[in-house]
TORKOLRO-362098 format. One line per field, with one value per residue: residue in three letters; x, y, z of N, C-alpha, C in turn; residue number from 1. Coordinates in steps of 0.02 Angstrom, whole numbers. Layout:
BEGIN
code: [ALA; ...]
n.px: [X; ...]
n.py: [Y; ...]
n.pz: [Z; ...]
ca.px: [X; ...]
ca.py: [Y; ...]
ca.pz: [Z; ...]
c.px: [X; ...]
c.py: [Y; ...]
c.pz: [Z; ...]
pos: [NUM; ...]
END
This chain:
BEGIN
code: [UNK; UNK; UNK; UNK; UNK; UNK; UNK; UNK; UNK; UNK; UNK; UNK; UNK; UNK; UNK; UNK; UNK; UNK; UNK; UNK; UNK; UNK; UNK; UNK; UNK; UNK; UNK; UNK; UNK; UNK; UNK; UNK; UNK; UNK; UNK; UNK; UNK; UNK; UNK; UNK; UNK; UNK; UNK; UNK; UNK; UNK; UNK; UNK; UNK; UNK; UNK; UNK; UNK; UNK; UNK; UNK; UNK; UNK; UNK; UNK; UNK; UNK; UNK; UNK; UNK; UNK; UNK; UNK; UNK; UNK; UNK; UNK; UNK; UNK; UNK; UNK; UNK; UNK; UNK; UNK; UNK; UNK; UNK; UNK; UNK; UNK; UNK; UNK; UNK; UNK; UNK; UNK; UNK; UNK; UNK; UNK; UNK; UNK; UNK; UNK; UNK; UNK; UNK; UNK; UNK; UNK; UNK; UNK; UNK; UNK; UNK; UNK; UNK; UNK; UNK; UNK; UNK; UNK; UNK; UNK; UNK]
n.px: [7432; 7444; 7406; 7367; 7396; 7376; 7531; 7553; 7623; 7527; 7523; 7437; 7380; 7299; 7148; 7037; 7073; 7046; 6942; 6772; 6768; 6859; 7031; 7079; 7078; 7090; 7062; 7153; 7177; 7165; 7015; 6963; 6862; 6770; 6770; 6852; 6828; 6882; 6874; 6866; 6799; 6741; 6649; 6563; 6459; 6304; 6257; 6147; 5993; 6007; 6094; 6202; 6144; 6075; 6214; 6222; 6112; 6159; 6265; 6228; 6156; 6239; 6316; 6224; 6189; 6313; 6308; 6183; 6235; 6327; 6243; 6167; 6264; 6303; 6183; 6203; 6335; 6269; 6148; 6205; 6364; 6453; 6441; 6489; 6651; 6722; 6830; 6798; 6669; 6710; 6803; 6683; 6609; 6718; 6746; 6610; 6600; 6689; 6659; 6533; 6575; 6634; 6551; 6487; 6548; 6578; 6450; 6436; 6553; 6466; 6357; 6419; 6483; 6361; 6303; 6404; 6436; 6299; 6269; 6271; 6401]
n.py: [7633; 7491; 7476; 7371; 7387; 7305; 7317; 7423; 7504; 7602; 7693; 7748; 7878; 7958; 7947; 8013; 8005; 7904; 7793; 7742; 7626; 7471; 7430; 7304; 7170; 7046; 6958; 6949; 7078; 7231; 7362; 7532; 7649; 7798; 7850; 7830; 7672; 7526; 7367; 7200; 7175; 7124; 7186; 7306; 7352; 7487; 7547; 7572; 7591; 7745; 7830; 7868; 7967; 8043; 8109; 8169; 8266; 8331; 8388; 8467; 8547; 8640; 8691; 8792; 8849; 8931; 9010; 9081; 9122; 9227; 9316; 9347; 9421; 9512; 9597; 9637; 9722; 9835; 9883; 9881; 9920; 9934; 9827; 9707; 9628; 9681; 9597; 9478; 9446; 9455; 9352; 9251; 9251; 9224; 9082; 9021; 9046; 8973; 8824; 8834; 8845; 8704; 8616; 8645; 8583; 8451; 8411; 8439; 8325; 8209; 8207; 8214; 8070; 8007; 8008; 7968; 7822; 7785; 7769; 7658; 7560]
n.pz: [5099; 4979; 4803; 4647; 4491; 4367; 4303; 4375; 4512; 4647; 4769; 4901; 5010; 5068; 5116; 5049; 4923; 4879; 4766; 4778; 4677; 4654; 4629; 4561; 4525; 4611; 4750; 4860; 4896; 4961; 4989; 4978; 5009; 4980; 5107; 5187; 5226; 5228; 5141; 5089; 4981; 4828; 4737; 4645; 4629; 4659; 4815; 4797; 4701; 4569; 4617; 4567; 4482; 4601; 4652; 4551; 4542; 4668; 4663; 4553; 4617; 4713; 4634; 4601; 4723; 4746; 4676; 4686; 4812; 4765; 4702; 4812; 4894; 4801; 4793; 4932; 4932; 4854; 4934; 5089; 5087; 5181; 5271; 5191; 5119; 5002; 4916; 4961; 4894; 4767; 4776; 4788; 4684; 4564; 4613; 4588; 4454; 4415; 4465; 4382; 4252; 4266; 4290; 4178; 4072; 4132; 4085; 3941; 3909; 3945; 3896; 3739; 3779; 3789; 3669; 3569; 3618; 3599; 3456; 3348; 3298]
ca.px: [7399; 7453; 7368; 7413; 7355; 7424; 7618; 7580; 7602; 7507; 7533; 7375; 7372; 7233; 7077; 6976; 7108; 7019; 6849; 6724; 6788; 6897; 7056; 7098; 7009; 7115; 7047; 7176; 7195; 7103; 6998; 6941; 6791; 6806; 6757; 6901; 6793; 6919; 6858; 6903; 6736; 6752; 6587; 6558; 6370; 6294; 6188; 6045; 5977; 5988; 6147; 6235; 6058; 6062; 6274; 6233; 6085; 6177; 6305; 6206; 6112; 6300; 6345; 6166; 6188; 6348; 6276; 6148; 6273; 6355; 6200; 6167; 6325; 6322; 6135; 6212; 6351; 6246; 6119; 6250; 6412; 6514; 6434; 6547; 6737; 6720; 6866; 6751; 6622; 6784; 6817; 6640; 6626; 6766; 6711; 6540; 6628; 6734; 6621; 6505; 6629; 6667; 6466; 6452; 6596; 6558; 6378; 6475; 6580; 6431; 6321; 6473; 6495; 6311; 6294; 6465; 6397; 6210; 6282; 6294; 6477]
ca.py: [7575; 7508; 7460; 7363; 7388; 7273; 7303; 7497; 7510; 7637; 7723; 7787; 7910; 7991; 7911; 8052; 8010; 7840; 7805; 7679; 7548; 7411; 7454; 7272; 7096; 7011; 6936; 6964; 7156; 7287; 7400; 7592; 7696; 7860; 7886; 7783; 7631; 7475; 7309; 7146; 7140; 7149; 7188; 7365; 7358; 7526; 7509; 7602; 7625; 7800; 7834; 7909; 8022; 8097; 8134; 8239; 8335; 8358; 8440; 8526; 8592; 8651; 8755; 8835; 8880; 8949; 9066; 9113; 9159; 9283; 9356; 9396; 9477; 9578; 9630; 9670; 9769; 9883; 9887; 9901; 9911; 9924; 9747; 9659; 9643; 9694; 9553; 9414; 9462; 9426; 9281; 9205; 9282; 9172; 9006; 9012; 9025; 8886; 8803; 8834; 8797; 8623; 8587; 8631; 8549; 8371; 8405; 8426; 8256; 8160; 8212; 8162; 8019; 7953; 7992; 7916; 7758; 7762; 7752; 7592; 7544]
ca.pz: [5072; 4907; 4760; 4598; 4414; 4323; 4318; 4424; 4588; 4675; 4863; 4913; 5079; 5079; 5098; 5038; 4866; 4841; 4731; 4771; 4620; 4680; 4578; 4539; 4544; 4655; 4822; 4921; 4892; 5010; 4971; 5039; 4967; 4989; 5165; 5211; 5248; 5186; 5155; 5042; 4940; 4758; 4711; 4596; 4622; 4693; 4865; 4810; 4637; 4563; 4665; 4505; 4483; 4682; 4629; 4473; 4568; 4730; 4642; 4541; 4665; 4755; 4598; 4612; 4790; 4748; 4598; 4732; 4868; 4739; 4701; 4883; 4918; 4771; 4848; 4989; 4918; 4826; 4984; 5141; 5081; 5235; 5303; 5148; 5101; 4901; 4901; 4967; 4814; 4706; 4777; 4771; 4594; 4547; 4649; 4538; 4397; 4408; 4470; 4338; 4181; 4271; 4265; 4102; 4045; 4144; 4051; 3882; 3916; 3962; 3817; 3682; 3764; 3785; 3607; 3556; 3627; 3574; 3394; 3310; 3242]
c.px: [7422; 7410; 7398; 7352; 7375; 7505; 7621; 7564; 7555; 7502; 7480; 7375; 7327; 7173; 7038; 7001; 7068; 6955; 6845; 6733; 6849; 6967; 7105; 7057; 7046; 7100; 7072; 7176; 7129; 7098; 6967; 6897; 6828; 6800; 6807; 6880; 6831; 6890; 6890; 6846; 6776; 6692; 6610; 6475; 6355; 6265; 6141; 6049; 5975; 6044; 6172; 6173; 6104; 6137; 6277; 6188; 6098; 6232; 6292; 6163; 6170; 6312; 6272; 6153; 6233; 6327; 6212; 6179; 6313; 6299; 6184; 6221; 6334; 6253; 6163; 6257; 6323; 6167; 6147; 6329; 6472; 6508; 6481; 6608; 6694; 6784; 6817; 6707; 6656; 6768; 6748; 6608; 6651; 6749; 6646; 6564; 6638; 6699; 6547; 6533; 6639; 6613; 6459; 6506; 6611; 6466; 6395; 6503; 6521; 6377; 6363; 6466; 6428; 6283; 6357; 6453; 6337; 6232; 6301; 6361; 6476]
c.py: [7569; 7447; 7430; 7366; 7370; 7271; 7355; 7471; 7572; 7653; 7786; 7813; 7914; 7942; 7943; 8040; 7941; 7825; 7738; 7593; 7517; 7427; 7394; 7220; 7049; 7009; 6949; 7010; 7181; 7339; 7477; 7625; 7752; 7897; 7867; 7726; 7569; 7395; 7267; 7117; 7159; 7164; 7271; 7403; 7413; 7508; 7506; 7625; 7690; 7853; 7895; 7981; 8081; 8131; 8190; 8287; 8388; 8412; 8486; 8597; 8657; 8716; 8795; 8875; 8947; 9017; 9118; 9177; 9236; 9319; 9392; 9429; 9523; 9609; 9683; 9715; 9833; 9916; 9919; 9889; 9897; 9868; 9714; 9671; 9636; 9616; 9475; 9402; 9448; 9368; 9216; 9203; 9215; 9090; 8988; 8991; 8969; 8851; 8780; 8781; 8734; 8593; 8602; 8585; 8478; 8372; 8371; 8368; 8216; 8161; 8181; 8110; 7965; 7948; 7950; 7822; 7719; 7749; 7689; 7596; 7499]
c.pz: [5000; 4877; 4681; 4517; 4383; 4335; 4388; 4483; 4614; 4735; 4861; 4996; 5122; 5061; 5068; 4938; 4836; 4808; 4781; 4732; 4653; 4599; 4533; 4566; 4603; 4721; 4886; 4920; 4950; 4976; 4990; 4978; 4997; 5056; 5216; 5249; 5211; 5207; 5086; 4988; 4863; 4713; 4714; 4617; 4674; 4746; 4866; 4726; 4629; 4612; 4613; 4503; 4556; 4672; 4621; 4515; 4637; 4685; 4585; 4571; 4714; 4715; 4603; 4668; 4761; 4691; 4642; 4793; 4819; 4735; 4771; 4933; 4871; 4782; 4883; 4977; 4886; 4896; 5044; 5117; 5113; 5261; 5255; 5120; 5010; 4882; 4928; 4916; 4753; 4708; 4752; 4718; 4564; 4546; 4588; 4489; 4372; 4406; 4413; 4258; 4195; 4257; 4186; 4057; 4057; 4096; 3996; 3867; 3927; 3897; 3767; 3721; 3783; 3710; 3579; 3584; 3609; 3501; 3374; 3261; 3186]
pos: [1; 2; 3; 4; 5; 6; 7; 8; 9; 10; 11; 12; 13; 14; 15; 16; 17; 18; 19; 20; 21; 22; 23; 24; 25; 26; 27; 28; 29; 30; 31; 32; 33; 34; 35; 36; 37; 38; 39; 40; 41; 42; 43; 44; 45; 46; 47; 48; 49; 50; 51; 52; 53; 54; 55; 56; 57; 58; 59; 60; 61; 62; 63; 64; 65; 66; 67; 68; 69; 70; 71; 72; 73; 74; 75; 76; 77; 78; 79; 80; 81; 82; 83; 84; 85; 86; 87; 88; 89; 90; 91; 92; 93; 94; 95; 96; 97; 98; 99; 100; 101; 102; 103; 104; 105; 106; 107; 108; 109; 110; 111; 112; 113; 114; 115; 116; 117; 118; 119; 120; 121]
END
């Protein structure tokens, strides 16, 4: 499927690669959300108030799991050791992490830039 932005072209594959926003105003263009659902609307407008909201706490709730799940494998390593690979406890070690630093770091960006905006120029 392609897409134009002004002069760029764009070749889009993957549906799972596309947002929600319509990536130009033009009528005739098609459009795909991200579930690969393509239509010719040009409307932006969410479906359901508070959309952005349920986003931020679903995926905060994801890295919280994930901070959980390490905790109960390193439980269990110090509990039954032979039930868990010591390399899986790495790995989901790791996962958190990341995971973590990217939450605090979309936090970080959203704080600057709701203050960077609340300021009068």
């Amino acid at each position: 499927m392609d897409f134009t932005i002004g002069s760029l072209e764009l070749n889009r594959t993957n549906p799972s690669h596309v947002g929600t926003r319509p990536l130009t105003d033009s009528s005739k263009r098609t459009y795909m959300d991200s579930f690969g659902n393509v239509s010719n609307t040009k409307s932006v407008q969410p479906k359901e108030k508070g959309q952005f909201e349920k986003y931020l706490l679903g995926a905060m709730s994801g890295v919280n799991e994930q901070q959980m799940n390490v905790t109960r494998l390193q439980e269990q390593v110090i509990t039954d050791p032979d039930s868990v690979d010591i390399h899986d406890v790495t790995t989901a070690m790791a996962k958190a992490k990341m995971s973590l630093n990217l939450a605090q770091t979309v936090i970080e960006r959203l704080v600057s830039g709701w203050n960077e905006l609340s300021q009068t120029r």
